[in-house]
N, CA, C and O atoms as a printed pandas DataFrame, in Angstrom:
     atom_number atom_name residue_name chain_id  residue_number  x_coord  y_coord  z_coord
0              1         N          UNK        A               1   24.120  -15.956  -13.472
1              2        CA          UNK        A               1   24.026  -14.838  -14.382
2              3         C          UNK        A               1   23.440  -15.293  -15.714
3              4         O          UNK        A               1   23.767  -16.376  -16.198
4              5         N          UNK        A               2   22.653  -14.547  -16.255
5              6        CA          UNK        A               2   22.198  -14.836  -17.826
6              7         C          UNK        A               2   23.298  -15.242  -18.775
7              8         O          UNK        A               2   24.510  -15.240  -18.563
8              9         N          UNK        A               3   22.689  -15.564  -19.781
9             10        CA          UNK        A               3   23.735  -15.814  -20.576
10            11         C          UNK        A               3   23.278  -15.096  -21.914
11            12         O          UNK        A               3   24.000  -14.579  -22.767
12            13         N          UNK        A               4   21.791  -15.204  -21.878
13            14        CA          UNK        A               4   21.526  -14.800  -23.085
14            15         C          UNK        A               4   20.982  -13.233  -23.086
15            16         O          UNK        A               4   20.742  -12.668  -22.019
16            17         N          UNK        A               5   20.821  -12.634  -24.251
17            18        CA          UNK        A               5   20.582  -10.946  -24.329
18            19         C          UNK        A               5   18.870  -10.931  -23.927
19            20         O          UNK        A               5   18.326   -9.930  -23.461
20            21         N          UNK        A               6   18.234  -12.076  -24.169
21            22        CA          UNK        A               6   16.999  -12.076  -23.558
22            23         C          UNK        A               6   16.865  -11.990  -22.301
23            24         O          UNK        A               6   16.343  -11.115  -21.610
24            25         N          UNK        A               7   17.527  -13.254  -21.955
25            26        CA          UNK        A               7   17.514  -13.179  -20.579
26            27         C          UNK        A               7   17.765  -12.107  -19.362
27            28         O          UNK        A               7   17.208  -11.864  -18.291
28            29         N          UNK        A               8   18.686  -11.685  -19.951
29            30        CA          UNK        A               8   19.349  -10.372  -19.328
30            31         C          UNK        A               8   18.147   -9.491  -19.062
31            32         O          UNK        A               8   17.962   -8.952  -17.971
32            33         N          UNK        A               9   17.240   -9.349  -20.223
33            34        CA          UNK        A               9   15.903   -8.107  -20.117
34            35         C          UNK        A               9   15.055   -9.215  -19.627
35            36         O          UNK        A               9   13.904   -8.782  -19.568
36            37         N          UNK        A              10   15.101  -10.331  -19.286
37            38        CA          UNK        A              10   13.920  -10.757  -18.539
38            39         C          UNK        A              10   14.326  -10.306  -16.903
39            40         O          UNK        A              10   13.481  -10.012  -16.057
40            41         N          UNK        A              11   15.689  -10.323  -16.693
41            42        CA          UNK        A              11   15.962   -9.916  -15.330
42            43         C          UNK        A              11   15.713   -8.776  -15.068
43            44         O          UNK        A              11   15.154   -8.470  -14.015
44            45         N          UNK        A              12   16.020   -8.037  -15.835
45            46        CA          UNK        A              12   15.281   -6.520  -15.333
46            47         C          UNK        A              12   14.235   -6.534  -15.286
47            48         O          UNK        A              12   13.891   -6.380  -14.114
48            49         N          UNK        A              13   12.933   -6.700  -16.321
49            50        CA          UNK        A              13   11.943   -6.972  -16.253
50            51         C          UNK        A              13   11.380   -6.761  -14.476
51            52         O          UNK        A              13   11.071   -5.755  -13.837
52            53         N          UNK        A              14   11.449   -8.449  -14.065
53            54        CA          UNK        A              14   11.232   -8.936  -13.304
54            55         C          UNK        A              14   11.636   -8.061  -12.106
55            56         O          UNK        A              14   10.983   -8.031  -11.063
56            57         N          UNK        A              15   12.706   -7.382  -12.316
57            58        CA          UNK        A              15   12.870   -6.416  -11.394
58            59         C          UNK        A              15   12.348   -5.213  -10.869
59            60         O          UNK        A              15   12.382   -4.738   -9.734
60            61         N          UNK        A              16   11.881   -4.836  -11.881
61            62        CA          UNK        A              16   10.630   -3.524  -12.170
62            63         C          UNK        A              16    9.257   -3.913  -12.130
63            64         O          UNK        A              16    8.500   -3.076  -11.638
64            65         N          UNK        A              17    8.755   -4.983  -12.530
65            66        CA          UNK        A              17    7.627   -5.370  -12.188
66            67         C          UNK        A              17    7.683   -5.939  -10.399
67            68         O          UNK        A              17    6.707   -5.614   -9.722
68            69         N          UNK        A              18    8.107   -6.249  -10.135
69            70        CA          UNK        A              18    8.298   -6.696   -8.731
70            71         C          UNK        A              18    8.132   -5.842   -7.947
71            72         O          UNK        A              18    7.211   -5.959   -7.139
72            73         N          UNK        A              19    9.129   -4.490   -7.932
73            74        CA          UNK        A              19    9.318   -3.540   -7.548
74            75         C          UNK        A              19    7.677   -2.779   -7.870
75            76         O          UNK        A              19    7.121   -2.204   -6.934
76            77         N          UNK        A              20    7.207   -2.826   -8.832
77            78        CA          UNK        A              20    5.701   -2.145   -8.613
78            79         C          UNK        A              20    4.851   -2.950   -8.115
79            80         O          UNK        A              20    4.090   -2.352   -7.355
80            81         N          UNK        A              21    4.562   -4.430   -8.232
81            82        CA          UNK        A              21    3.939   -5.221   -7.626
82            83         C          UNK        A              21    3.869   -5.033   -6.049
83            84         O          UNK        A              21    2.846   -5.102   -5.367
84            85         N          UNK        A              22    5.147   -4.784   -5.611
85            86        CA          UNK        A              22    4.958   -4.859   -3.686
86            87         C          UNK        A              22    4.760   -3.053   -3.574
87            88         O          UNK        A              22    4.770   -2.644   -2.413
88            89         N          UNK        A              23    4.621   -2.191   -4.450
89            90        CA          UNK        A              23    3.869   -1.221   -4.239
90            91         C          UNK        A              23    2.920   -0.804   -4.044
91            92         O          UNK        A              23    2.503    0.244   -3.552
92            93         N          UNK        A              24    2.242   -2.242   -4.718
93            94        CA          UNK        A              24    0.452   -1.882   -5.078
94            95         C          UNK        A              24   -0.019   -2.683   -4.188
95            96         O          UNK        A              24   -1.224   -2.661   -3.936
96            97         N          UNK        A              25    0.883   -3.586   -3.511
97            98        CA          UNK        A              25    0.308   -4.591   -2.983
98            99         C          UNK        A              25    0.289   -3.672   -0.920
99           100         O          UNK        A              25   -0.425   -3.686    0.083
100          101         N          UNK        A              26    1.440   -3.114   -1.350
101          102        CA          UNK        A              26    1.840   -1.990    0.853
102          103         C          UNK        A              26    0.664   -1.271    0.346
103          104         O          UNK        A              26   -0.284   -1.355    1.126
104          105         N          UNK        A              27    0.447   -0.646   -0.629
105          106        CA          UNK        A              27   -0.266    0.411   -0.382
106          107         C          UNK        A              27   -1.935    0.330   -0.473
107          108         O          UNK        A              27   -2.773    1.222   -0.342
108          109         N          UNK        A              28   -2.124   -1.536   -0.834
109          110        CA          UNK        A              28   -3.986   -1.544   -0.145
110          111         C          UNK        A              28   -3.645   -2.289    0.311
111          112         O          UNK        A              28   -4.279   -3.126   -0.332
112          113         N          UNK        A              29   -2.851   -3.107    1.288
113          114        CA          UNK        A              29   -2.923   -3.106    2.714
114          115         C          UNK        A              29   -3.035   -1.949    3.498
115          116         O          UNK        A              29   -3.977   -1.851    4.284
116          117         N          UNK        A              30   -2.068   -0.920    3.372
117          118        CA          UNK        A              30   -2.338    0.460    3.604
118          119         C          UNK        A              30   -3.574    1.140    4.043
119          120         O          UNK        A              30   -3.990    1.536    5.132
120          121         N          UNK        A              31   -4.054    1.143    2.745
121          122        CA          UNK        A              31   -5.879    1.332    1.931
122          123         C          UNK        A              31   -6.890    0.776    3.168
123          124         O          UNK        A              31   -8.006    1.183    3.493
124          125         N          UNK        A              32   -6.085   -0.283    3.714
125          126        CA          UNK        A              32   -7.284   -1.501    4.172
126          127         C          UNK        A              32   -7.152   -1.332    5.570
127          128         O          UNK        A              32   -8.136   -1.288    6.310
128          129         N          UNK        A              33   -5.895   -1.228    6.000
129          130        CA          UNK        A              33   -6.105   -0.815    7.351
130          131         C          UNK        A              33   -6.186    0.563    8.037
131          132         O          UNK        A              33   -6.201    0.883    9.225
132          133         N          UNK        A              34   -6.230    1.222    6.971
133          134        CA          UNK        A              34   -6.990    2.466    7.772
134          135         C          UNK        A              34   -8.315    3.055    7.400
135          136         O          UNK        A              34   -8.805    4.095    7.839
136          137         N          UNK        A              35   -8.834    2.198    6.491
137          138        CA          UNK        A              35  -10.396    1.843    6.716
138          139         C          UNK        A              35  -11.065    1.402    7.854
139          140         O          UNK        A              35  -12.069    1.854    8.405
140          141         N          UNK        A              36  -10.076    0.078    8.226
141          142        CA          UNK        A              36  -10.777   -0.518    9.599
142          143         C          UNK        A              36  -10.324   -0.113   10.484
143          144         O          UNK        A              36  -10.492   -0.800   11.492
144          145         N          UNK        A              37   -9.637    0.985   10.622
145          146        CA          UNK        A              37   -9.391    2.063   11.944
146          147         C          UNK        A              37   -9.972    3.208   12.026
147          148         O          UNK        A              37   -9.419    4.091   12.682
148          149         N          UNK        A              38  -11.120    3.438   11.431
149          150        CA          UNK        A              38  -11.773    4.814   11.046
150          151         C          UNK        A              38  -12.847    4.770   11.903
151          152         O          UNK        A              38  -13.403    3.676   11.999
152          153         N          UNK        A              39  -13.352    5.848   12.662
153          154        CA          UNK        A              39  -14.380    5.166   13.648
154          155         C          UNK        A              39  -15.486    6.179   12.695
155          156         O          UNK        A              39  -16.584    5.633   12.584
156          157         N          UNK        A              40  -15.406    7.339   12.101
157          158        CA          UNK        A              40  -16.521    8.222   11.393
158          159         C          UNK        A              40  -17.078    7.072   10.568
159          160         O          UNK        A              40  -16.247    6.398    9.959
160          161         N          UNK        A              41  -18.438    6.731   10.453
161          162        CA          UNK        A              41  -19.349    6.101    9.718
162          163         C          UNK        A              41  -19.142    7.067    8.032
163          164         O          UNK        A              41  -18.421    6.516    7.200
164          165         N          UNK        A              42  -19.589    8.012    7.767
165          166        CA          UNK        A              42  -19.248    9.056    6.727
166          167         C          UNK        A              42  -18.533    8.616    5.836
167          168         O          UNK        A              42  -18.843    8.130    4.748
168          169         N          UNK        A              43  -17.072    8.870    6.531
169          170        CA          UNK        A              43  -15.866    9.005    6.091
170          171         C          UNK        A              43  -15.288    7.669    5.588
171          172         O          UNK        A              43  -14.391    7.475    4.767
172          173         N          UNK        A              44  -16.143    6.672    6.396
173          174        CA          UNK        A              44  -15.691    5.290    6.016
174          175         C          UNK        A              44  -16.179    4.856    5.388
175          176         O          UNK        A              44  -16.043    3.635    5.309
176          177         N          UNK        A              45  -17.241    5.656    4.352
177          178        CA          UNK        A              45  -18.018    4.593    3.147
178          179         C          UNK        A              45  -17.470    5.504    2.400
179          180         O          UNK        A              45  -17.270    5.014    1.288
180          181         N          UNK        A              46  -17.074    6.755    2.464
181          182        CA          UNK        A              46  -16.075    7.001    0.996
182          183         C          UNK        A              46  -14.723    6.495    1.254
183          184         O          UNK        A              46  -13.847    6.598    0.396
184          185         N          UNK        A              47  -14.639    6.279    1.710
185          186        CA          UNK        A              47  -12.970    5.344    1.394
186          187         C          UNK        A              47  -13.111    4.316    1.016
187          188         O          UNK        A              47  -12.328    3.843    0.192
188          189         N          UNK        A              48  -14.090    3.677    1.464
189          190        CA          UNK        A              48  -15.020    2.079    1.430
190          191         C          UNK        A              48  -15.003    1.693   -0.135
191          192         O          UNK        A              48  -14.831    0.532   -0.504
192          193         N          UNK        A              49  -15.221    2.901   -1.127
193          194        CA          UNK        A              49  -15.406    2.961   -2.500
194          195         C          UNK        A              49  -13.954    3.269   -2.743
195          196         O          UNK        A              49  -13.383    2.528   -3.544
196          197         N          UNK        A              50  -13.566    3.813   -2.430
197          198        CA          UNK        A              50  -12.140    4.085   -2.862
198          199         C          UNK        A              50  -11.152    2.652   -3.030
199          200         O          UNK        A              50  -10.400    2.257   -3.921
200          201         N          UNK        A              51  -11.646    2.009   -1.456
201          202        CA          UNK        A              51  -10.806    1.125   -1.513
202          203         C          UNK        A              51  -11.069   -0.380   -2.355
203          204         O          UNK        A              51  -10.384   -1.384   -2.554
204          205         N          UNK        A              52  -12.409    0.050   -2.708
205          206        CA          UNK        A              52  -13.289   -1.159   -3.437
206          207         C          UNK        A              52  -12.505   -1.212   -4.858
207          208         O          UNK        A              52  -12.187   -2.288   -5.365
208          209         N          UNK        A              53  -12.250   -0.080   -5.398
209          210        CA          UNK        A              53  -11.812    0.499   -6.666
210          211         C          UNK        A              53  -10.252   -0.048   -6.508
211          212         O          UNK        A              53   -9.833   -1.160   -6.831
212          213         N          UNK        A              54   -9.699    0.776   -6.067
213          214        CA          UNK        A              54   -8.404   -0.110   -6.002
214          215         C          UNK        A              54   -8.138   -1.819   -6.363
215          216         O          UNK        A              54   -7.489   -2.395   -7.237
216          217         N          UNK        A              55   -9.004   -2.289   -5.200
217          218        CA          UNK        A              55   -9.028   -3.574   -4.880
218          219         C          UNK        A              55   -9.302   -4.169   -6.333
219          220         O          UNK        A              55   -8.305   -4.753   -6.758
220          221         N          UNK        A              56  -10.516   -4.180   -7.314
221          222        CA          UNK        A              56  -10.828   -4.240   -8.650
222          223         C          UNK        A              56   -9.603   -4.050   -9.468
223          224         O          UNK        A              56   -9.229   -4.936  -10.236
224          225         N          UNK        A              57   -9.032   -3.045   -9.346
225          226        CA          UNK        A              57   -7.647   -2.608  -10.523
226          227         C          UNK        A              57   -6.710   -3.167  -10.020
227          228         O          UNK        A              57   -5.654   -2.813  -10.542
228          229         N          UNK        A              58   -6.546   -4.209   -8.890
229          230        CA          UNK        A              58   -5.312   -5.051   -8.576
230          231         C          UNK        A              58   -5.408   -6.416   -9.129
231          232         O          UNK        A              58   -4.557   -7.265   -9.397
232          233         N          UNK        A              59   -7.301   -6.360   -9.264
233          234        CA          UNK        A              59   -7.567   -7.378   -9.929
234          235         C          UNK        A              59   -7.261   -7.667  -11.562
235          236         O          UNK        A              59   -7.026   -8.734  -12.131
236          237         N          UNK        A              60   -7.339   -6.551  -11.992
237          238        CA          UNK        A              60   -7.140   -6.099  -12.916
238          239         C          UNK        A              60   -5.778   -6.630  -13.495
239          240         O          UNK        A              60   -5.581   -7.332  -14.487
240          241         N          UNK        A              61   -5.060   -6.193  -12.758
241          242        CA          UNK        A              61   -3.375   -6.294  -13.091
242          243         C          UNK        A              61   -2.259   -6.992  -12.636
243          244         O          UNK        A              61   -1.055   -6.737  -12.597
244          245         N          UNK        A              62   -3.307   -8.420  -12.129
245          246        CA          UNK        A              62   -3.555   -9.841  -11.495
246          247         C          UNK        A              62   -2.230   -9.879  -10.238
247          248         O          UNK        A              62   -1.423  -10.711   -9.823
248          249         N          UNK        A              63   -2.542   -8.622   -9.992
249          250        CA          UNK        A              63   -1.646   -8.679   -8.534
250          251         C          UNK        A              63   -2.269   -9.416   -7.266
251          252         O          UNK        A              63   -1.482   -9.869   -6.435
252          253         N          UNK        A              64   -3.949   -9.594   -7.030
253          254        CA          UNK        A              64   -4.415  -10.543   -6.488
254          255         C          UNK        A              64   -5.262  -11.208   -7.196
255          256         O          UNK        A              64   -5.402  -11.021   -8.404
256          257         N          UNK        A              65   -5.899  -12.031   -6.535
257          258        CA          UNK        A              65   -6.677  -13.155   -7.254
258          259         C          UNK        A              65   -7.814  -12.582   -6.918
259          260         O          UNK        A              65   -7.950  -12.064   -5.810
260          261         N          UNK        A              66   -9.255  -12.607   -8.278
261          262        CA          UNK        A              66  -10.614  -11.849   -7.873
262          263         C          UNK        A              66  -11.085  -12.351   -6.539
263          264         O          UNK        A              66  -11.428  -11.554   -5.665
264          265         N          UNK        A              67  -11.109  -13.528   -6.375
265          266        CA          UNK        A              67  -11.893  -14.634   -5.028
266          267         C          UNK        A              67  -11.466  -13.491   -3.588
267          268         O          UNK        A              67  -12.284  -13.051   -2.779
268          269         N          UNK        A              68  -10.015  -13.226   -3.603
269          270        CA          UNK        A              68   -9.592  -12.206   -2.391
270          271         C          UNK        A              68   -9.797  -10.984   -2.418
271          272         O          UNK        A              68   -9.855  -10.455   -1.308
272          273         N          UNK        A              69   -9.956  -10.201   -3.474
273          274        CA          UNK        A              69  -10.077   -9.229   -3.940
274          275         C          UNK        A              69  -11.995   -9.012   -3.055
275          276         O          UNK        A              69  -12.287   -8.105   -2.275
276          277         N          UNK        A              70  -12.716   -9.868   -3.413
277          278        CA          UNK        A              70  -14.018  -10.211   -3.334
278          279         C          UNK        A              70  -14.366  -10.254   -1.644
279          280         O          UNK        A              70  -15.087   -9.518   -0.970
280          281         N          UNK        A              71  -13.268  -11.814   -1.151
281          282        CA          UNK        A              71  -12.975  -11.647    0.168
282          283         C          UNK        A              71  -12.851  -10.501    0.815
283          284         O          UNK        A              71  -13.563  -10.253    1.788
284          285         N          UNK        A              72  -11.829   -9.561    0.310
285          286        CA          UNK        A              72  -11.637   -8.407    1.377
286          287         C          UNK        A              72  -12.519   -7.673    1.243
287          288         O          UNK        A              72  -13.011   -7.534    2.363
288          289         N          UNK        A              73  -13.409   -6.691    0.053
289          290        CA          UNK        A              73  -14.871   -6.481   -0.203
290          291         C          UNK        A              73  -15.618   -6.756    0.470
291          292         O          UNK        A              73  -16.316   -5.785    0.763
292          293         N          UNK        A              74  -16.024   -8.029    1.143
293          294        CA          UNK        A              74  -17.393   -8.342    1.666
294          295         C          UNK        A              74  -16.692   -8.404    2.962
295          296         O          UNK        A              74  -17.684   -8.466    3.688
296          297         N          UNK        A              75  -15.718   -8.430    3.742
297          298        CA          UNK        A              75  -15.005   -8.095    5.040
298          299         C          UNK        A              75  -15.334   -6.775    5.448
299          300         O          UNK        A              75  -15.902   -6.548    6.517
300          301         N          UNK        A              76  -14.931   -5.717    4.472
301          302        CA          UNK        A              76  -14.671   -4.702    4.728
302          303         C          UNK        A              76  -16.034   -3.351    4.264
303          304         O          UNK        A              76  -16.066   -2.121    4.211
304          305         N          UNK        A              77  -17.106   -4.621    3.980
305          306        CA          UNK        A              77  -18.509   -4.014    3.873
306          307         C          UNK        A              77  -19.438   -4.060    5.277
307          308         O          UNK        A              77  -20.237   -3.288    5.807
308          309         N          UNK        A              78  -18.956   -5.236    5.549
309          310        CA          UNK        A              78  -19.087   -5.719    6.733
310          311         C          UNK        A              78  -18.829   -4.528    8.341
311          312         O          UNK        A              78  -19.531   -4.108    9.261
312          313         N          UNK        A              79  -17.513   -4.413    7.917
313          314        CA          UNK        A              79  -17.175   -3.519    9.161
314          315         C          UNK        A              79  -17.416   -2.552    9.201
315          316         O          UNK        A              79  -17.459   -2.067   10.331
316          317         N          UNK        A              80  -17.678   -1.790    8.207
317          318        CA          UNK        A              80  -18.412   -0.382    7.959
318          319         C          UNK        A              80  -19.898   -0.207    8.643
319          320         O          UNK        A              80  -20.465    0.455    9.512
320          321         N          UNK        A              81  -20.156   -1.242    7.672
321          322        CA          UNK        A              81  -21.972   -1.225    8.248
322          323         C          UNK        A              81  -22.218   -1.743    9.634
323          324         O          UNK        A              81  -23.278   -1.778   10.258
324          325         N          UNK        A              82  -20.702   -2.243   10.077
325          326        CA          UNK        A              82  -21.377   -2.402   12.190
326          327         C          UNK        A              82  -21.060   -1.026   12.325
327          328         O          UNK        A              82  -21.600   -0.567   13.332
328          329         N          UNK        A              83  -20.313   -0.094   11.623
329          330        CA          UNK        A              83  -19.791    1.348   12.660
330          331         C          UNK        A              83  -20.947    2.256   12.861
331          332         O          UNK        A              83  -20.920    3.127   13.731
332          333         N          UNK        A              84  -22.515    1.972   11.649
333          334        CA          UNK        A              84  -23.688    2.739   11.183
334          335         C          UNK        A              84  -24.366    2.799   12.377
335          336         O          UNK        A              84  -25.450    3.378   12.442
């Protein structure tokens, strides 16, 4: 247990950020696999942007690292353009 009055709000903290962290993190996995289950060519380059965007603002809010962020991008440009 804390001891100190800081500490105490670093535990919550950590608790609430955590708690949004594995939010953002289910929900573009989410994002990501039902991109690559989409068989409409169309439909899968606007999500394609959607999910590009996301992916950027996780970068953003260093929930992943740009290099993976980048990784899953050029994966998931990839699979689109075999569905064309």
């Amino acid at each position: 247990m804390p001891q100190h009055k800081s500490a105490v709000k670093r535990v919550r903290q950590n608790e609430r950020r955590r708690a949004q962290n594995r939010y953002h993190r289910s929900r573009m996995r989410t994002m990501i696999k039902n991109l690559e289950n989409m068989d409409d060519h169309g439909e899968a380059v606007t999500l394609l942007n959607d999910v590009k965007a996301y992916l950027d603002r996780m970068v953003c809010k260093h929930i992943i690292h740009k290099n993976k962020a980048a990784n899953y991008k050029s994966a998931l440009e990839t699979a689109v353009n075999a569905k064309a």
